[in-house]
C-alpha positions as a Markdown table, in Angstrom:
| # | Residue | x | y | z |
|---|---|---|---|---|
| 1 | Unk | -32.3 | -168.5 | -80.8 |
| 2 | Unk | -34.4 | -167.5 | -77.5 |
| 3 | Unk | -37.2 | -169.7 | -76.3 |
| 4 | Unk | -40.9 | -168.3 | -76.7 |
| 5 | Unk | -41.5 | -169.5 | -73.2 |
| 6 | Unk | -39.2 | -166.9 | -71.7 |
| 7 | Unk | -40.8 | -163.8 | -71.5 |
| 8 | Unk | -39.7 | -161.1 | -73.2 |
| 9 | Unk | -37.5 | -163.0 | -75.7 |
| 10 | Unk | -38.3 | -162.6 | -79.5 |
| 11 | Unk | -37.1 | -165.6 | -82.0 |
| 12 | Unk | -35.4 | -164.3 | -84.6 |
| 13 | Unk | -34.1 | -167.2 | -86.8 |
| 14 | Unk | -34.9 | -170.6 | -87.2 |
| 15 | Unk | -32.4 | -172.5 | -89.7 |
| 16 | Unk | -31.4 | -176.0 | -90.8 |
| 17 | Unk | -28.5 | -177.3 | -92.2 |
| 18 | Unk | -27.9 | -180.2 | -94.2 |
| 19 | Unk | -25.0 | -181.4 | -97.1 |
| 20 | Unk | -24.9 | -180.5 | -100.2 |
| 21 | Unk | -26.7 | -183.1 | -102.2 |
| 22 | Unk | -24.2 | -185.7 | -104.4 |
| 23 | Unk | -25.6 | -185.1 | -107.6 |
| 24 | Unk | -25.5 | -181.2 | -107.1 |
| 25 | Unk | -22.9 | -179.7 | -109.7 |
| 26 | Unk | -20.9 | -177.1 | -108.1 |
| 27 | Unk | -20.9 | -173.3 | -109.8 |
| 28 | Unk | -19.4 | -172.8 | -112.9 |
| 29 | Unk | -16.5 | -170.0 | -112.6 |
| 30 | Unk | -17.6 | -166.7 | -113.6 |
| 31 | Unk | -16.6 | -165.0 | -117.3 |
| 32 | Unk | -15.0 | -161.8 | -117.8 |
| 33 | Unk | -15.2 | -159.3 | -115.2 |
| 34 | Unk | -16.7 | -156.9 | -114.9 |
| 35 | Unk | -18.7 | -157.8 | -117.6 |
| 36 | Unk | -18.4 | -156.1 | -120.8 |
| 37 | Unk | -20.5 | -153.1 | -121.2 |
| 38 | Unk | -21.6 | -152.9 | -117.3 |
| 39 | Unk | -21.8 | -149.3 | -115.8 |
| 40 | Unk | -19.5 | -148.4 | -113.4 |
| 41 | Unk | -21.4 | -147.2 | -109.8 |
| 42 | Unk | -20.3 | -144.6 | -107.6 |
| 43 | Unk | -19.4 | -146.1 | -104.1 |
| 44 | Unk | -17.6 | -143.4 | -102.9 |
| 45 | Unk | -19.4 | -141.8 | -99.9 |
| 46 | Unk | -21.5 | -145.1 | -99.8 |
| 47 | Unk | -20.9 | -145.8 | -96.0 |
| 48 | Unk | -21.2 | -142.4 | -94.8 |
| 49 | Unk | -24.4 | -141.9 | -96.3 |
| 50 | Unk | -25.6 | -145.3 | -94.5 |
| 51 | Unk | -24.3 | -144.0 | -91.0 |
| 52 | Unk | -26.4 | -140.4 | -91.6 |
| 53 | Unk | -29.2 | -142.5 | -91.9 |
| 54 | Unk | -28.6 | -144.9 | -89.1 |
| 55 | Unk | -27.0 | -147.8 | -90.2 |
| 56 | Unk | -23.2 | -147.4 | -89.2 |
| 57 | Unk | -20.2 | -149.7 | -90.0 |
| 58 | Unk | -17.0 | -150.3 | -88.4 |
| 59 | Unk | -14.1 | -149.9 | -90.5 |
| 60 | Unk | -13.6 | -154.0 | -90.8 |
| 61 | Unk | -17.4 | -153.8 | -92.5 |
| 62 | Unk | -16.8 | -151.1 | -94.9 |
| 63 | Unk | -15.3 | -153.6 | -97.8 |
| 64 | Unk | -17.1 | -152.6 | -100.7 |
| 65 | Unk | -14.5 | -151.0 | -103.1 |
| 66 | Unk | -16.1 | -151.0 | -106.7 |
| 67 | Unk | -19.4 | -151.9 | -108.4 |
| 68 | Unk | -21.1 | -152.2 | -111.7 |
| 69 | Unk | -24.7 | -153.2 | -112.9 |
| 70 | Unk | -26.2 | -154.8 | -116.2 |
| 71 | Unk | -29.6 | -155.5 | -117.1 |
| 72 | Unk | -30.7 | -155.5 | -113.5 |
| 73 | Unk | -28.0 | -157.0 | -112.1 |
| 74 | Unk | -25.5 | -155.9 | -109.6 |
| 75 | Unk | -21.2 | -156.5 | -109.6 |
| 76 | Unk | -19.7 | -156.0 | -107.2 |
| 77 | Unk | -16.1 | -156.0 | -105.5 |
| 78 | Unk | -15.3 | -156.3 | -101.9 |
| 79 | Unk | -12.9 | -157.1 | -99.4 |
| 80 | Unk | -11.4 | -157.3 | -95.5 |
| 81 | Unk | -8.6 | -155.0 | -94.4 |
| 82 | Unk | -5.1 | -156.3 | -95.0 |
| 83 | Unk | -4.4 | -158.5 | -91.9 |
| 84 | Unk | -7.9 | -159.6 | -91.0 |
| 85 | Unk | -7.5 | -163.1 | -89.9 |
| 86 | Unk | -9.5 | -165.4 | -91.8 |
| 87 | Unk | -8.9 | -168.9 | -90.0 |
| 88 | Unk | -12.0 | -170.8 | -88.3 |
| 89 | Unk | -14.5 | -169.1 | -90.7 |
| 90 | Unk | -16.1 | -170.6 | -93.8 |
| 91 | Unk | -16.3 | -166.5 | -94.6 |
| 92 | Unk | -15.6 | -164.1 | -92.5 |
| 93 | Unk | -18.5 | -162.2 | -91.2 |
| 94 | Unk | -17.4 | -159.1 | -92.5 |
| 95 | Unk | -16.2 | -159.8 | -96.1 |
| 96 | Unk | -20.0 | -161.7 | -96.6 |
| 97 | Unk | -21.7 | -158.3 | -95.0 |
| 98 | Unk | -19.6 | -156.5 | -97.2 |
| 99 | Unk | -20.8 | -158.9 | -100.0 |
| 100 | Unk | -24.4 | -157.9 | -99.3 |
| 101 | Unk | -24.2 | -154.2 | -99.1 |
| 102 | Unk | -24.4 | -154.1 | -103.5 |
| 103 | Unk | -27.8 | -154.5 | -102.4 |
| 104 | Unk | -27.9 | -151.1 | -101.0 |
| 105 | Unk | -26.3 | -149.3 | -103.9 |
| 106 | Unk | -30.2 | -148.7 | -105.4 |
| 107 | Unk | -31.0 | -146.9 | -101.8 |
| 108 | Unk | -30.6 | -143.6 | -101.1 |
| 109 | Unk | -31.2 | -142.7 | -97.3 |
| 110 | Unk | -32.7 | -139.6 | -96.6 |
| 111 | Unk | -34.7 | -138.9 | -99.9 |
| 112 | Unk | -38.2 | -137.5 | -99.2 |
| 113 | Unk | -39.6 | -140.4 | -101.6 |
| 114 | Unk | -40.0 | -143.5 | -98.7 |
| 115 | Unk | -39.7 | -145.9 | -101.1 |
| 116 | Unk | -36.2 | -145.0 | -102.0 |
| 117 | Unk | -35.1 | -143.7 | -98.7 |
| 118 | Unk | -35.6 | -147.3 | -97.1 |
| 119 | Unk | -32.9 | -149.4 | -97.0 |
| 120 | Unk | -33.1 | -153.4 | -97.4 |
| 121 | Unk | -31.9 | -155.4 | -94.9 |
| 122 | Unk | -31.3 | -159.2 | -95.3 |
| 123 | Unk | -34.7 | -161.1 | -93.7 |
| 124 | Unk | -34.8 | -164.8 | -95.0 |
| 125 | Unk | -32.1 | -167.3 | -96.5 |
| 126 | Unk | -32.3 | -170.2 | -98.5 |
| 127 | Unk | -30.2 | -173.0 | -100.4 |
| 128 | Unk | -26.8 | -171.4 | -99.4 |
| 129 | Unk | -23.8 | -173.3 | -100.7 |
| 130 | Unk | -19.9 | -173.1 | -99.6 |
| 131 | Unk | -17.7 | -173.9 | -102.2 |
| 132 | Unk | -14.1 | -172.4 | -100.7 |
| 133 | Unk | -13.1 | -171.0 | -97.2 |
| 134 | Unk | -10.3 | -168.6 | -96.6 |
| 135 | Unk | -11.4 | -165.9 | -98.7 |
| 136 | Unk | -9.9 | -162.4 | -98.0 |
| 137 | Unk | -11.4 | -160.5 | -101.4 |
| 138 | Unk | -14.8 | -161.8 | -103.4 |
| 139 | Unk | -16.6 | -160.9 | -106.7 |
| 140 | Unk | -20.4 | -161.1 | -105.8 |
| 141 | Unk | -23.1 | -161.1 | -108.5 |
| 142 | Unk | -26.5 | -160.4 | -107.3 |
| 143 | Unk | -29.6 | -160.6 | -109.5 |
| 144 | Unk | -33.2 | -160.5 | -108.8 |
| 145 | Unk | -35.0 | -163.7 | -107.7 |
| 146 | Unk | -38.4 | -162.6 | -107.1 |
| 147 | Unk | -40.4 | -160.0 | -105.1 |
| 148 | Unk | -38.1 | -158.4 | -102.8 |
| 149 | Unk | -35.5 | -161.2 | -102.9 |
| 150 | Unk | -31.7 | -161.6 | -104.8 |
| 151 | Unk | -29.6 | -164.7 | -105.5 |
| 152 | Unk | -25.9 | -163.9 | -104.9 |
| 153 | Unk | -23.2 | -166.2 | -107.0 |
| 154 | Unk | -19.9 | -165.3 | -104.8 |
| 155 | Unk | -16.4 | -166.1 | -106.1 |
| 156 | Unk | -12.7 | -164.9 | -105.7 |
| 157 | Unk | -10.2 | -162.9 | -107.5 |
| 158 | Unk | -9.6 | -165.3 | -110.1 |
| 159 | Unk | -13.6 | -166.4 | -110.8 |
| 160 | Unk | -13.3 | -169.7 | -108.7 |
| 161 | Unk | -16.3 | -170.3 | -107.3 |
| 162 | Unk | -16.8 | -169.7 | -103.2 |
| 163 | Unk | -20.4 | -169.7 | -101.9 |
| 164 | Unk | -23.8 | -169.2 | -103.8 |
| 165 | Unk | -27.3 | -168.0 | -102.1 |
| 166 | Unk | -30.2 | -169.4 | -103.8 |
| 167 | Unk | -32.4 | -167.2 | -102.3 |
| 168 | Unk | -32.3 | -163.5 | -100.3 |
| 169 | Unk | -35.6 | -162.1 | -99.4 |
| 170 | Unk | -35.1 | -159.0 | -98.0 |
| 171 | Unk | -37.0 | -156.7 | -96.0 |
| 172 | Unk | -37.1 | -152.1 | -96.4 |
| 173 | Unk | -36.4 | -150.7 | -93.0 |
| 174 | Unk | -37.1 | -146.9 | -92.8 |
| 175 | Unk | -34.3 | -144.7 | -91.1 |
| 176 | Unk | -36.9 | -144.3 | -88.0 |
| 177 | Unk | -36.6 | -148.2 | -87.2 |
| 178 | Unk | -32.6 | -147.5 | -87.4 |
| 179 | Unk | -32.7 | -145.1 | -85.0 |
| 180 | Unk | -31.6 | -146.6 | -81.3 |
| 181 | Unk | -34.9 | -147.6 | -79.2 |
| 182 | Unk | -35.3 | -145.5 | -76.1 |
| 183 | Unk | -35.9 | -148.2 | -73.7 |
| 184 | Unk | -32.9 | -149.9 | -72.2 |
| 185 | Unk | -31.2 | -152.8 | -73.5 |
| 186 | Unk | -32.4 | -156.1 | -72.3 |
| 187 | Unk | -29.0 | -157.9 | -72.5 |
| 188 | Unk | -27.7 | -160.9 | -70.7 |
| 189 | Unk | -24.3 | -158.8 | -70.3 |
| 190 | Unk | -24.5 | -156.3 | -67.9 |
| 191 | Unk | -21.5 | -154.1 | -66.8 |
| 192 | Unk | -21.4 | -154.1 | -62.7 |
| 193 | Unk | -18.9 | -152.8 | -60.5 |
| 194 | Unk | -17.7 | -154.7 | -57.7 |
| 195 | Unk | -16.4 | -152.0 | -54.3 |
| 196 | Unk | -12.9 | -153.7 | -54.0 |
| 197 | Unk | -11.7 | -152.6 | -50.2 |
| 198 | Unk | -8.4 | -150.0 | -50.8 |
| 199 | Unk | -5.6 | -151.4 | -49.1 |
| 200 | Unk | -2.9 | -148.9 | -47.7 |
| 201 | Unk | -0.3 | -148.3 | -49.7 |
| 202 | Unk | 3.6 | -148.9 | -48.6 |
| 203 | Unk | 5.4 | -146.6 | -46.8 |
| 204 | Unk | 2.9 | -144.4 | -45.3 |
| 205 | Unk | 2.3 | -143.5 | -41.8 |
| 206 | Unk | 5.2 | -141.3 | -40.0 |
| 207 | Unk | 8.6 | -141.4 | -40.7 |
| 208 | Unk | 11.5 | -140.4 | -38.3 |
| 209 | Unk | 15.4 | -140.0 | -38.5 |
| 210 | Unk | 17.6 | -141.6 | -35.6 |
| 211 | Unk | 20.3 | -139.3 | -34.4 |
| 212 | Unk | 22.4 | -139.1 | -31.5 |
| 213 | Unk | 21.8 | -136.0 | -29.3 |
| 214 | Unk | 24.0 | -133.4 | -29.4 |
| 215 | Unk | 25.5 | -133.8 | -33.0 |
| 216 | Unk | 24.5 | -138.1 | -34.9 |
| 217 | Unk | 22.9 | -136.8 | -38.3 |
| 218 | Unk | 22.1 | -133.7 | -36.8 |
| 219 | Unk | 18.2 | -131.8 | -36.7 |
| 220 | Unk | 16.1 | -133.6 | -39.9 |
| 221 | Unk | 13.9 | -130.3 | -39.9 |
| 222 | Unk | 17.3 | -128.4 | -40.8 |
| 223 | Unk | 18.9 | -130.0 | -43.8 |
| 224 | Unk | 22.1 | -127.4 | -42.8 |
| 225 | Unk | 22.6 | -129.5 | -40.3 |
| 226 | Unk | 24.3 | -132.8 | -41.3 |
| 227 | Unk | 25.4 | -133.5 | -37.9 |
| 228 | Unk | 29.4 | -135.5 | -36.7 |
| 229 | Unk | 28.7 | -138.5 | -39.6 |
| 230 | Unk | 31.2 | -140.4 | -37.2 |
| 231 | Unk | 28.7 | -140.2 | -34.0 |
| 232 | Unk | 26.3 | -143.1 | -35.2 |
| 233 | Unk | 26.0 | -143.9 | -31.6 |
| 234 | Unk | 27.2 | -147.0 | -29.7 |
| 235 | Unk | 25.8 | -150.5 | -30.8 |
| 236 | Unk | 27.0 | -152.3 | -27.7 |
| 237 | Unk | 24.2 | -150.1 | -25.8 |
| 238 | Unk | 20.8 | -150.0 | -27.3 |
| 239 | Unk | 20.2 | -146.9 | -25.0 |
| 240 | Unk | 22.9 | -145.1 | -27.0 |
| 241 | Unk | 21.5 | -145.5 | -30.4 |
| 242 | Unk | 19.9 | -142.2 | -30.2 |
| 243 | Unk | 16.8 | -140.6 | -30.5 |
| 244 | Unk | 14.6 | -138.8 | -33.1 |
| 245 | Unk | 13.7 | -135.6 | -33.8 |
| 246 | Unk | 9.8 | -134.9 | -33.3 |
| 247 | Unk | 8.2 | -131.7 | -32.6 |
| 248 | Unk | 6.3 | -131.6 | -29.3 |
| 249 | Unk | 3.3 | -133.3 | -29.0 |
| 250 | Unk | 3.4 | -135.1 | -32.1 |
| 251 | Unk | 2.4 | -138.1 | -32.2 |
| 252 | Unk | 4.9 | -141.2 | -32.3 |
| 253 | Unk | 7.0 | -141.9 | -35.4 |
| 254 | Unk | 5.2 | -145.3 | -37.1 |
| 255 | Unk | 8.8 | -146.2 | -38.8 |
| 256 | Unk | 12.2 | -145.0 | -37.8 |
| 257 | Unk | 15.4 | -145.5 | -39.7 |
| 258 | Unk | 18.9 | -144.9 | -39.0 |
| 259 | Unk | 21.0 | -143.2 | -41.9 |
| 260 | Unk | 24.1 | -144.9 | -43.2 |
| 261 | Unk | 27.6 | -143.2 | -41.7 |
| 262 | Unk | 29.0 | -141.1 | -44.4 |
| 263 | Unk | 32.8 | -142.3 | -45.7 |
| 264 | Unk | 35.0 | -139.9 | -45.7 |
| 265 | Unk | 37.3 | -139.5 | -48.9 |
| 266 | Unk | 39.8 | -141.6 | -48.9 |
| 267 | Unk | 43.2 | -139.7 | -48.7 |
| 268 | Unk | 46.4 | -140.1 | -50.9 |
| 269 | Unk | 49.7 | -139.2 | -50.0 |
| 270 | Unk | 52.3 | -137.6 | -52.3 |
| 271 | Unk | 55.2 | -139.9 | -52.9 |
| 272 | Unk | 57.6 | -137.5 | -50.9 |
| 273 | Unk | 55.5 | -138.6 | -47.6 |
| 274 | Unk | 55.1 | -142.3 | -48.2 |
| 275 | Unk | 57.2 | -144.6 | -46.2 |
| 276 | Unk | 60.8 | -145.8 | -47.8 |
C-alpha cells in the first residue's frame, strides 16, 4: 500500500485481518460433484480468448480444467502444474486466481455487445476464511451474492473444506482499460547498466620465439624450418641463449619463450649387437 502523501502513488487496497471467531462453525464438506444435473461448460480456448482481449496468463495461471453451472451457480475445477511448490502459502497465488477465473466463463471478450465483452475483475473482499493450506487442486463453488458480487466456497479433491469468501464484488473492465498505458512505467525497479572498465585479456601483446642464430629452432615465419633441436644455446652464457626472429622495424616482442628441445627417439639394438 503507497502513501497518499507521496505524489504520484495511488492506494489500492486497504485490508484487515483478524481470527476466525470461536463460535464460527467451519464449512460443511461439499456433496456430490459435480452436482447432479449441472451443465457441463466449454473451457477449452478459455485463456486464449482472455489474452486476445488483453488479459494474458502465464502457463502456472492457466488452471482451470473443467466447469459446470446450476441455477446460477458456477463449478468449477482447477489446479497448479505438476511440481508447483506449494510450501509458505496458505494457497498459492495461482491455484486461488485460477479459482476466480469461473467468474469469467459468462464473458465473452470481443463481442460488439459491451456489456458482455467486459470482463470482471476481482475489486473488493470480505469475510475470507482458510480452512486447509497445501492445496495443489480445488473444487470452487461460486454463486451470486448481490449486485456485482459472488461468494466462493473452495474445497479439495475429496470435498474437505479449504477457504470460503463471504463476499467478492467485482468490477467490468472493458478490453481498452486492458490494453498497456502508453506512458512509462513508474516503478521502483529500474534496469541500469553500470560501464564495467574491460580489462586486457591474457596473453595478448607480441609474442616471439627464441632461437639460436644460424640453426636453434630455426626461422618461426617458416614452419619448414625446424632448426638443429640440439642447438638450444648455452645456459652458462646468457649472451648465448639466442635471439628472436622479428621483421625489421617491428616493434619489440612483449613476451618471448623458448621452445622445449625435441627428444630424439630412443634407439633399440637388435640382440645380435648388444653386448655379451
Amino acid at each position: 500500500m503507497a502513501g497518499t502523501d507521496a505524489p504520484g502513488w495511488t492506494r489500492h487496497a486497504t485490508g484487515t485481518l483478524a481470527p476466525a471467531g470461536a463460535g464460527e462453525p467451519p464449512p460443511e464438506p461439499a456433496g456430490a460433484w459435480p452436482p447432479p444435473g449441472a451443465t457441463p461448460i466449454d473451457v477449452d480456448g478459455l485463456y486464449e480468448r482472455l489474452a486476445a482481449a488483453g488479459l494474458g496468463y502465464g502457463p502456472a495461471f492457466q488452471g482451470l480444467s473443467a466447469a459446470w453451472q446450476q441455477d446460477g451457480e458456477i463449478y468449477a475445477e482447477v489446479c497448479l502444474p505438476e511440481g508447483t511448490a506449494v510450501e509458505g502459502f496458505g494457497i498459492h497465488p495461482a491455484l486461488l486466481d485460477s479459482a476466480l477465473h469461473a467468474m469469467l466463463l459468462g464473458s465473452r471478450p470481443g463481442s460488439a455487445d459491451p456489456e458482455a465483452s467486459a470482463v470482471r475483475l476481482p475489486f473488493a473482499w470480505a469475510g475470507i476464511t482458510l480452512a486447509a493450506v497445501g492445496a495443489t487442486s480445488l473444487r470452487v463453488l461460486v454463486s451470486p451474492a448481490g449486485v456485482d458480487a459472488v461468494r466462493l466456497a473452495v474445497t479439495d479433491g475429496t470435498g474437505a473444506p479449504v477457504a470460503t469468501i463471504g463476499s467478492l464484488a467485482v468490477r467490468p473492465v472493458s478490453p481498452d482499460q486492458l490494453r498497456p498505458a502508453d506512458r512509462p512505467q513508474d516503478s521502483l525497479f529500474q534496469l541500469g547498466w553500470v560501464p564495467v572498465p574491460a580489462e586486457p585479456a591474457a596473453g595478448t601483446g607480441r609474442w616471439a620465439l627464441l632461437a639460436r642464430p644460424g640453426g636453434g629452432q630455426g626461422n618461426p615465419a617458416d614452419p619448414a624450418d625446424q632448426g638443429n633441436p640440439a642447438d638450444q644455446g648455452n645456459p652458462a652464457d646468457p649472451g648465448g641463449q639466442g635471439t628472436w626472429w622479428s621483421p625489421p622495424g617491428s616493434p619489440p616482442p612483449t613476451t618471448v619463450t623458448r621452445p622445449a628441445p625435441r627428444t630424439p627417439p630412443p634407439v633399440t639394438a637388435c640382440a645380435c649387437c648388444r653386448p655379451s
